[in-house]
C-alpha positions as CSV (number, residue, x, y, z in Angstrom):
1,X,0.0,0.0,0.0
2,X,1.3,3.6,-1.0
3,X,0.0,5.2,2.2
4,X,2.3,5.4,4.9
5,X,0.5,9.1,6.5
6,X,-3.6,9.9,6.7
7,X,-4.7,13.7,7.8
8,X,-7.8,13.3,9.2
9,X,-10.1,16.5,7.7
10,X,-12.7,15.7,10.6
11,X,-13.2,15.6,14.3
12,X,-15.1,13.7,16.9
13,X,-16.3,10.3,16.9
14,X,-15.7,9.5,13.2
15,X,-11.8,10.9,13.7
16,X,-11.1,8.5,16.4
17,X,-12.5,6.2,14.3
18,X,-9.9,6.6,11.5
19,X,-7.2,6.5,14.0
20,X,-8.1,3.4,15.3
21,X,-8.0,1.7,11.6
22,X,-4.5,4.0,11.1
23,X,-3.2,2.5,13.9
24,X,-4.2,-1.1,13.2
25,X,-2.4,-0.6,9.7
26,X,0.5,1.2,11.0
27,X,-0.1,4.5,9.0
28,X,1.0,7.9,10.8
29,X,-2.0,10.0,11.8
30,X,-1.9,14.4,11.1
31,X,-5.2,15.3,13.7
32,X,-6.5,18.9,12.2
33,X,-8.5,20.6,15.3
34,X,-10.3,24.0,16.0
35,X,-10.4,25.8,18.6
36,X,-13.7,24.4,20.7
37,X,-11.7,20.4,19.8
38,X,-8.1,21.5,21.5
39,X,-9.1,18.6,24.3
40,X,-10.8,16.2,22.2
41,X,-9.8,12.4,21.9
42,X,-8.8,12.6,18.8
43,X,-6.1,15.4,19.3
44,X,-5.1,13.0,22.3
45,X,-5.2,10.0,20.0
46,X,-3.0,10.9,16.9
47,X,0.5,11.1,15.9
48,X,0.3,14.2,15.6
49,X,-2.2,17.2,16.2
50,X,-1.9,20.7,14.6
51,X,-4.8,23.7,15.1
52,X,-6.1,24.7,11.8
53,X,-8.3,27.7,12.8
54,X,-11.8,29.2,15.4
55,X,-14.3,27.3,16.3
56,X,-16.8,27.8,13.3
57,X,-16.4,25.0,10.5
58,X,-16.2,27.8,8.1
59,X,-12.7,29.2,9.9
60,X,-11.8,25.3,10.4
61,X,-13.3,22.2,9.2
62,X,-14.3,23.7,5.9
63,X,-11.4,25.8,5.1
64,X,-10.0,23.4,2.3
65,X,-6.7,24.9,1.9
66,X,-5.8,25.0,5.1
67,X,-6.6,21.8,5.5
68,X,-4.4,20.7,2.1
69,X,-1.2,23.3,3.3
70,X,-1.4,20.9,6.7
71,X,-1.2,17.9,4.8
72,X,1.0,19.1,2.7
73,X,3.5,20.5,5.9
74,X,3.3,17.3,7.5
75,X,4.4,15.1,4.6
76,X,1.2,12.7,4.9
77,X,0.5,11.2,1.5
78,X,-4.2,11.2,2.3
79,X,-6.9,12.8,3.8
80,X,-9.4,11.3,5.3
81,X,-12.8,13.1,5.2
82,X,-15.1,11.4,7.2
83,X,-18.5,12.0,6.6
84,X,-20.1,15.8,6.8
85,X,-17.8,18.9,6.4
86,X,-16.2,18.3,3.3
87,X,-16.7,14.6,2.8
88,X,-19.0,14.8,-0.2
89,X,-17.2,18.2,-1.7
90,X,-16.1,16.9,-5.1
91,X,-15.0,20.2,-5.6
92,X,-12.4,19.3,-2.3
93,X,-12.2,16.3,-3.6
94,X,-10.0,17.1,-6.9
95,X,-8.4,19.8,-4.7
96,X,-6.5,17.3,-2.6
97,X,-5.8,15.2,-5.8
98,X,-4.5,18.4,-7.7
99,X,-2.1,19.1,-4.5
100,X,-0.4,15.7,-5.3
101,X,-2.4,13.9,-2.4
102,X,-4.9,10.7,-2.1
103,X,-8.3,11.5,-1.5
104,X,-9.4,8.7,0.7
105,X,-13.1,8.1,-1.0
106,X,-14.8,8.2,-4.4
107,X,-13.3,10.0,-7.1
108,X,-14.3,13.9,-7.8
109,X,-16.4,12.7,-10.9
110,X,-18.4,9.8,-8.8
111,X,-19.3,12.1,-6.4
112,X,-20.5,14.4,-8.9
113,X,-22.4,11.8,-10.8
114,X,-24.0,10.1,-7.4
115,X,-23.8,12.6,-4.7
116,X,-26.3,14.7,-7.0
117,X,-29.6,13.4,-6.2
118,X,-30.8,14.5,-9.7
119,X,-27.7,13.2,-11.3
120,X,-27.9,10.0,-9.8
121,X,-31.6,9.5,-10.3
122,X,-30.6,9.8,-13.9
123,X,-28.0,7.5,-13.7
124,X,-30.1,4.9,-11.9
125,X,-33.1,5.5,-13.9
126,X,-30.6,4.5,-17.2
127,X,-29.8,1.4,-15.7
128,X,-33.4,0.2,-15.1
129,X,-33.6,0.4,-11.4
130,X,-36.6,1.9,-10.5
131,X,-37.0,5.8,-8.8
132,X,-40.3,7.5,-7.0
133,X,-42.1,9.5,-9.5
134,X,-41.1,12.9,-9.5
135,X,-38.9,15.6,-11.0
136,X,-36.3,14.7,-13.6
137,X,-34.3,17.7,-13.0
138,X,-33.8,20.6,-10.8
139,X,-36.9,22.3,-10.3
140,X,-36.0,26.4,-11.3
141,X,-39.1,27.7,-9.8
142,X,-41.9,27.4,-7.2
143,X,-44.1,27.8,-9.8
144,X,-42.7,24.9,-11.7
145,X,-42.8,22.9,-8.7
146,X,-46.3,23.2,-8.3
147,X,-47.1,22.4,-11.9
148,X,-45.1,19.1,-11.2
149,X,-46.8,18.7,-8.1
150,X,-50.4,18.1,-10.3
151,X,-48.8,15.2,-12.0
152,X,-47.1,13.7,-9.0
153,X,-50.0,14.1,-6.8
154,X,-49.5,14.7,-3.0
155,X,-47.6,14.1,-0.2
156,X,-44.4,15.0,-2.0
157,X,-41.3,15.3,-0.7
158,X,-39.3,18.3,-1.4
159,X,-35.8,17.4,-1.6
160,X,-31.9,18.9,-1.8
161,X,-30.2,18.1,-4.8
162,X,-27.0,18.2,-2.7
163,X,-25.7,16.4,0.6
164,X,-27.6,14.9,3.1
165,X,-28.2,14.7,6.5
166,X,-31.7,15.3,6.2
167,X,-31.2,18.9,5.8
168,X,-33.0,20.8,3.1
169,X,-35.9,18.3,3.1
170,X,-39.9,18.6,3.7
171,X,-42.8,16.7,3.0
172,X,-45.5,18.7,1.3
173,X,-49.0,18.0,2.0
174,X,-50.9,20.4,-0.1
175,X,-50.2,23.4,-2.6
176,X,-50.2,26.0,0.1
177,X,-47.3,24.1,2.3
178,X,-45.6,24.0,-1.2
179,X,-45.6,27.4,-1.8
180,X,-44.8,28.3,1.7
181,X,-41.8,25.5,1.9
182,X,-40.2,25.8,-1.0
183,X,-37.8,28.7,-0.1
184,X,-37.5,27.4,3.1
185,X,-36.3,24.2,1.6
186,X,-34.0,26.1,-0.9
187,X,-32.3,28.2,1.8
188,X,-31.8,25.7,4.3
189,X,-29.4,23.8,1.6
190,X,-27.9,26.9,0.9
191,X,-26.5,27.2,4.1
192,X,-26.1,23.6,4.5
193,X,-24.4,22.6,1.3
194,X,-24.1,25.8,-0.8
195,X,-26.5,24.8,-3.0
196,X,-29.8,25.7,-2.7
197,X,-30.9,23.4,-5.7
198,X,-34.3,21.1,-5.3
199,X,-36.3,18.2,-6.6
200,X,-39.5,16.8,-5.9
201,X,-40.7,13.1,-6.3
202,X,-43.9,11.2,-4.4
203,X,-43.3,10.7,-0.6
204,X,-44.0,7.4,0.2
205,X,-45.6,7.2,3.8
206,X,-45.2,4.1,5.6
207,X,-42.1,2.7,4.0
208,X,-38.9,0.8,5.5
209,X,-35.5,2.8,4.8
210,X,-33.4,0.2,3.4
211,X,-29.7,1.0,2.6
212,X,-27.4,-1.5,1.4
213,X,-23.1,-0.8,2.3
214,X,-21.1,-1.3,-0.7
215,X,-17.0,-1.4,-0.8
216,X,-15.6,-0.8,-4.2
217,X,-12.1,-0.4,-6.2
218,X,-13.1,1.6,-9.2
219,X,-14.0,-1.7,-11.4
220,X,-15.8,-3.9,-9.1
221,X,-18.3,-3.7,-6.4
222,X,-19.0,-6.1,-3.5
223,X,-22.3,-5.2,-0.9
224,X,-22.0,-6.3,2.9
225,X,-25.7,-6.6,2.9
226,X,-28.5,-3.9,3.8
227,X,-29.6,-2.0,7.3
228,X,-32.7,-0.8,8.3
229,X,-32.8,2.9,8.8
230,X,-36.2,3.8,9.3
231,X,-36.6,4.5,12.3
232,X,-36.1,8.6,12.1
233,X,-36.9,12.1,13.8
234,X,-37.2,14.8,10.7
235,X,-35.2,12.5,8.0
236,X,-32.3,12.2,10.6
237,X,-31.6,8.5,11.2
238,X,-31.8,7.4,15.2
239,X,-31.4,4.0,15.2
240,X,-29.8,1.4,12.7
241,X,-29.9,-2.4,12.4
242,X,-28.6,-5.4,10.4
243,X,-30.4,-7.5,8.7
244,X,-33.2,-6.3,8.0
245,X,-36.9,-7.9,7.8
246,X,-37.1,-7.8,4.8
247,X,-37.6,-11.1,2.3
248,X,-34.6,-12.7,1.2
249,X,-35.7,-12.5,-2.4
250,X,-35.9,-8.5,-2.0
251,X,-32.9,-8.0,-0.3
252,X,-30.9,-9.7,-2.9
253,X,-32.7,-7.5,-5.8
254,X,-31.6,-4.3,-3.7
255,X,-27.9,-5.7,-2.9
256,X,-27.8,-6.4,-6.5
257,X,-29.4,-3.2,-7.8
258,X,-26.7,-0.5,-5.5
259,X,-23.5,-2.7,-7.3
260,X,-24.8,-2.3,-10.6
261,X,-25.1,1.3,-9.9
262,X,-21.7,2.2,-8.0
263,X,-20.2,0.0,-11.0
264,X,-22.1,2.0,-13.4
265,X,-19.8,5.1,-11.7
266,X,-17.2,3.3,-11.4
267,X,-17.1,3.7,-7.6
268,X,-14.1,3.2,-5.0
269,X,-14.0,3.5,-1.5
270,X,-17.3,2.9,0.9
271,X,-20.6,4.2,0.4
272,X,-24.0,3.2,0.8
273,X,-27.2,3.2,-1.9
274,X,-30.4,4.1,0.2
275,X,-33.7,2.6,-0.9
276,X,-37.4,3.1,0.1
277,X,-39.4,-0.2,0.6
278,X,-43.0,0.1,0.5
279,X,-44.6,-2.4,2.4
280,X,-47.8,-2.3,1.4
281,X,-47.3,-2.7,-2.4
282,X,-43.9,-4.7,-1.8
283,X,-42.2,-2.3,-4.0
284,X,-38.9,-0.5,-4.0
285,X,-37.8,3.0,-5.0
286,X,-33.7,4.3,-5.0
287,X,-33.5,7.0,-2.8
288,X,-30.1,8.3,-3.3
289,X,-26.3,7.4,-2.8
290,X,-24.4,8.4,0.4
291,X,-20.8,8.6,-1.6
292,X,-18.7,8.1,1.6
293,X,-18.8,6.8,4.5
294,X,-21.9,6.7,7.0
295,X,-22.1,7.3,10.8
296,X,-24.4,4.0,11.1
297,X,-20.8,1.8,9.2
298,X,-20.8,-0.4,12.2
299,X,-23.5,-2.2,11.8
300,X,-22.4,-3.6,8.9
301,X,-19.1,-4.4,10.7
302,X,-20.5,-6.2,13.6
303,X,-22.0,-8.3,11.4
304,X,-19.5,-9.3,8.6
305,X,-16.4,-8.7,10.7
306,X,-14.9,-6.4,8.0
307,X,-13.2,-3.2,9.0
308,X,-14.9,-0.4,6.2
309,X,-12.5,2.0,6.9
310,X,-9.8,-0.2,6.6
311,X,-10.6,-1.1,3.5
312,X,-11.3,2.2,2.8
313,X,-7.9,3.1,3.2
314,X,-6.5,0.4,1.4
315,X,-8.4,0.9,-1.8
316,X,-6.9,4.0,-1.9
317,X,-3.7,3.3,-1.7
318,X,-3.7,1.6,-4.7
319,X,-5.3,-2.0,-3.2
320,X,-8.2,-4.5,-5.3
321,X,-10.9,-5.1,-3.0
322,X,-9.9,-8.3,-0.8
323,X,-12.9,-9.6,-0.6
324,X,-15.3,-11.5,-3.5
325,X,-19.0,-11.3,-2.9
326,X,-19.0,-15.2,-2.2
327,X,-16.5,-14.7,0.8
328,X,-19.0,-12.2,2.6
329,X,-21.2,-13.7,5.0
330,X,-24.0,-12.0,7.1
331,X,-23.6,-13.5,10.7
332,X,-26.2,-12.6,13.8
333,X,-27.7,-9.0,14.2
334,X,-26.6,-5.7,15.3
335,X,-27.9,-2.8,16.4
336,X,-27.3,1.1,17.0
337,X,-28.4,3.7,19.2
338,X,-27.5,7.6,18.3
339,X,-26.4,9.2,21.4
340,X,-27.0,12.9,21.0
341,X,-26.1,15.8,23.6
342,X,-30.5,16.8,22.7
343,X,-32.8,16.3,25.4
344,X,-35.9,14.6,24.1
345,X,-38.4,16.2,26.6
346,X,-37.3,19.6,25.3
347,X,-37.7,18.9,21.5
348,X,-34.6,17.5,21.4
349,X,-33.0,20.7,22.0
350,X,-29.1,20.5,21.8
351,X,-27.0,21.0,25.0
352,X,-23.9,21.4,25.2
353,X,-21.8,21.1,28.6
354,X,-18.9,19.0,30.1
355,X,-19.0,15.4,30.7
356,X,-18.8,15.1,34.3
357,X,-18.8,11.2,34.7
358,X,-18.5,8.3,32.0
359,X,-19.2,4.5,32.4
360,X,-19.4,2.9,29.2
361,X,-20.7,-0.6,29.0
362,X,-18.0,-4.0,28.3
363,X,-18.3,-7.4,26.8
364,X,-18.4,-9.3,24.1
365,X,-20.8,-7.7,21.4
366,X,-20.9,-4.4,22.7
367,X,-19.1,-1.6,21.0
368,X,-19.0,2.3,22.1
369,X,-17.8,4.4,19.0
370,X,-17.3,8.2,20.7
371,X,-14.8,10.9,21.5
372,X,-16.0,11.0,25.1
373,X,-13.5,11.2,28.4
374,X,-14.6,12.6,31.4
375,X,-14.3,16.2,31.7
376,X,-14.9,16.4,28.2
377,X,-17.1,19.7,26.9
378,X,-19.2,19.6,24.5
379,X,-19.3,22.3,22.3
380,X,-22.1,24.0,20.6
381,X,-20.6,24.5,17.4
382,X,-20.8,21.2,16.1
383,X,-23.5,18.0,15.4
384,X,-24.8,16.6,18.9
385,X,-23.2,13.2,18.1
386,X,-21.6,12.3,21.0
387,X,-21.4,8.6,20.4
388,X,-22.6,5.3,19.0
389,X,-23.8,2.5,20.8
390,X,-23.9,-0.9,18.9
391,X,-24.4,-4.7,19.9
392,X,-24.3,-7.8,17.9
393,X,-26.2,-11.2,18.9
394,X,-26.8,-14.3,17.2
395,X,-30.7,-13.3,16.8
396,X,-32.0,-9.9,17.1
397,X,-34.3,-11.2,20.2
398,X,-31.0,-11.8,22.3
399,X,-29.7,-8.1,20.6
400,X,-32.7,-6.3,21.7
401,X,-31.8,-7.7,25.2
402,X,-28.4,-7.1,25.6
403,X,-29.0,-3.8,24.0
404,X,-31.3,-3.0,26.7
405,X,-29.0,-4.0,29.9
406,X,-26.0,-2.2,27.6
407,X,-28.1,1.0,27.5
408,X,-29.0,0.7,31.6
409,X,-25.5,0.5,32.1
410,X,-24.3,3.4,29.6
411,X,-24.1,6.7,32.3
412,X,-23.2,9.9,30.7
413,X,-23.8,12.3,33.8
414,X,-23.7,16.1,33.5
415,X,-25.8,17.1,30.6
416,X,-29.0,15.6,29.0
417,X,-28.5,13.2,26.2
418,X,-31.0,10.8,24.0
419,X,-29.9,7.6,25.9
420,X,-33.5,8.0,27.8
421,X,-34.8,7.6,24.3
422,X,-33.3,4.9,23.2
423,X,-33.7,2.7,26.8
424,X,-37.8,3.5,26.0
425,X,-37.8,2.2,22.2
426,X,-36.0,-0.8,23.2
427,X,-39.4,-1.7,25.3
428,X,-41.4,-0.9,23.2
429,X,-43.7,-3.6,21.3
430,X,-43.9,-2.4,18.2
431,X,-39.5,-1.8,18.0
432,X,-39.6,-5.6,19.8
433,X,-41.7,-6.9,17.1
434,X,-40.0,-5.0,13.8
435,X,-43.4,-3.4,13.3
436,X,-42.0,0.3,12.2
437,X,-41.7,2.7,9.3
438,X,-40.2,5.6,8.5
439,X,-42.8,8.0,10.2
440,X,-43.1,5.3,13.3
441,X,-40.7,7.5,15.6
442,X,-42.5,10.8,15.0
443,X,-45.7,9.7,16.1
444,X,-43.8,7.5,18.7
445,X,-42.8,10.7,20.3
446,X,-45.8,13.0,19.7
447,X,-47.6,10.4,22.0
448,X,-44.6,10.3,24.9
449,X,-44.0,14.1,24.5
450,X,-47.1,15.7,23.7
451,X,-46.8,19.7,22.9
């Protein structure tokens, strides 16, 4: 492998993430850090740490020079993006390539082709895998998106061309919450992405989120099967699993269906092809491609035993995938919980504070992916990720119970955090029985937390 150096262009849980897989593969780590991150794990963790700039992502984690002159100071040979910031920036992405550096992801022009929701719904459309009805381009107007809106009938959803996240999204009942969303929409992925772009296509009410993890060297693909997603607060994922419920049939047509479309880009690195599955007419829509990788990767780990960003790394450096598709297997089920610094009584209002005590639960299955110590502050200039808690059984029964003792025993004391949340969906019947959607958790909460 030609890399011997990563800097990591990220920061909290995601960047000691990198630096554990660094480590593992002996490659020197360069930690970048702002101002509010001077104490974080990560800065603790790496090789080597070096202050790129204030608090504000703008004067730090977004400041793509800066970041390149660092690398390029410290003598690493790839950056690491992570996910968010500048992770799906193709525009970054050929920057770093330009300065004579490895991007550690998809090239520039996949992430162009895929990490455009209208592009990729293009692409995918071409290939004869099927989309939601809607738009076929960017929509230029509200007017225009009303005239669509007559053919597509409603709910709609109203959608960002660019990134993710769940920002820049709404679901549109009638023409009057069109017209009033529509700059909403548009200026909310503006600020989010700098592109205020949007599409529309037909939102589909009580379907699964099904995503399938792919790993591929620019002329092959291989899938480490799917996750449900769907349970979700405002298009922001809370909880992940693998496998899903799904029918084995179905879940070998989606697995099959995200290759031949991150083959069709030519696609190296990790990413993940989202679907919709609607379970009442047992039919599947592409809902986009996440063209790096995803906070929810380790459920996919726990239950292949493949290190993503390992391989990640590897492909990069010049590395065939190592794996065929007949050597992956799918063993058990695993499960994670979100842990925000939001405090679900208050509308999940973010609160940021120090950590005053930590006890993070042990034992075989159980994982804790954070950037948590004691004494720790939170800041508020950043997501409220504070962590990841996932757990791997041999059936998803004996998951939801060890997830539920792991959650009594995970103890973050001196600010509010979603772990309440999580310890209340784990008894409940319908999360017990698999019996959710994507609009389950919203009117999950609107009954505990009524306004």
């Amino acid at each position: 492998m030609s890399i011997s150096a990563v800097l990591i262009a990220n920061r909290g849980e995601i960047a000691v993430r990198i630096i554990r897989s660094c480590e593992a593969l002996g490659v020197r780590t360069v930690q970048v850090y702002s101002d509010a991150d001077v104490d974080s794990l990560a800065v603790k963790l790496a090789d080597k740490a070096v202050h790129i700039g204030a608090s504000p992502a703008t004067k730090s984690y977004l400041d793509q020079q800066k970041i390149i002159d660092v690398a390029l100071a410290e003598g690493v040979d790839a950056i690491h993006p992570g996910y968010g910031f500048l992770a799906e920036n193709p525009d970054f992405a050929d920057a770093v390539v330009s300065a004579g550096l490895t991007f550690i992801g998809p090239s520039a022009s996949s992430i162009r082709v895929l990490g455009n929701k209208v592009s990729a719904r293009a692409l995918v459309q071409s290939i004869g895998v099927p989309t939601a009805p809607g738009s076929s381009s960017i929509i230029k107007s509200v007017e225009e998106a009303v005239e669509l809106s007559e053919k597509t009938g409603y709910p709609l959803m109203l959608k960002a061309s660019a990134g993710g996240g769940g920002r820049g999204i709404r679901v549109i009942n009638d023409v009057l919450e069109l017209r009033s969303m529509y700059p909403q929409a548009s200026a909310e992925a503006k600020a989010a992405f700098g592109d205020g772009s949007l599409f529309l296509e037909k939102f589909i009410a009580e379907a699964r989120h099904i995503e399938v993890q792919i790993l591929g060297d620019g002329a092959r693909c291989v899938h480490l099967g799917e996750r449900d997603c769907s349970l979700q607060r405002r298009r922001q994922k809370v909880w992940e699993e693998a496998p899903s419920s799904i029918s084995p049939i179905v879940r070998d047509l989606l697995c099959q269906q995200a290759i031949k479309i991150c083959e069709a880009a030519s696609y190296e690195g990790a990413g993940t092809v989202e679907f919709l599955y609607d379970t009442g007419s047992e039919q599947h829509y592409f809902l986009e491609v996440n063209t790096r990788i995803q906070v929810e990767h380790p459920v996919s780990e726990m239950v292949t035993g493949i290190d993503i960003v390992k391989e990640m790394i590897l492909i990069a450096g010049g590395e065939s995938l190592a794996y065929e598709q007949a050597d992956i297997f799918i063993r058990g089920h695993a499960i994670e919980c979100r842990i925000n610094a939001e405090d679900p009584a208050k509308d999940f209002l973010p609160w940021p504070g120090v950590i005053e005590s930590l006890s993070i639960p042990e034992g075989e299955g159980i994982r804790f992916d954070s950037m948590l110590h004691e004494g720790y502050v939170v800041p508020p200039f950043y997501d409220s990720l504070l962590g990841k808690l996932i757990v791997w059984a041999p059936t998803r029964g004996e998951c939801l119970s060890k997830l539920g003792d792991a959650l009594m025993a995970l103890k973050l004391d001196g600010i509010p955090t979603t772990t309440s949340l999580h310890r209340a969906l784990v008894n409940d019947s319908h999360v017990l029985s698999g019996d959710f959607h994507i609009g389950f958790l919203e009117e999950w909460l609107s009954r505990q937390y009524p306004s």
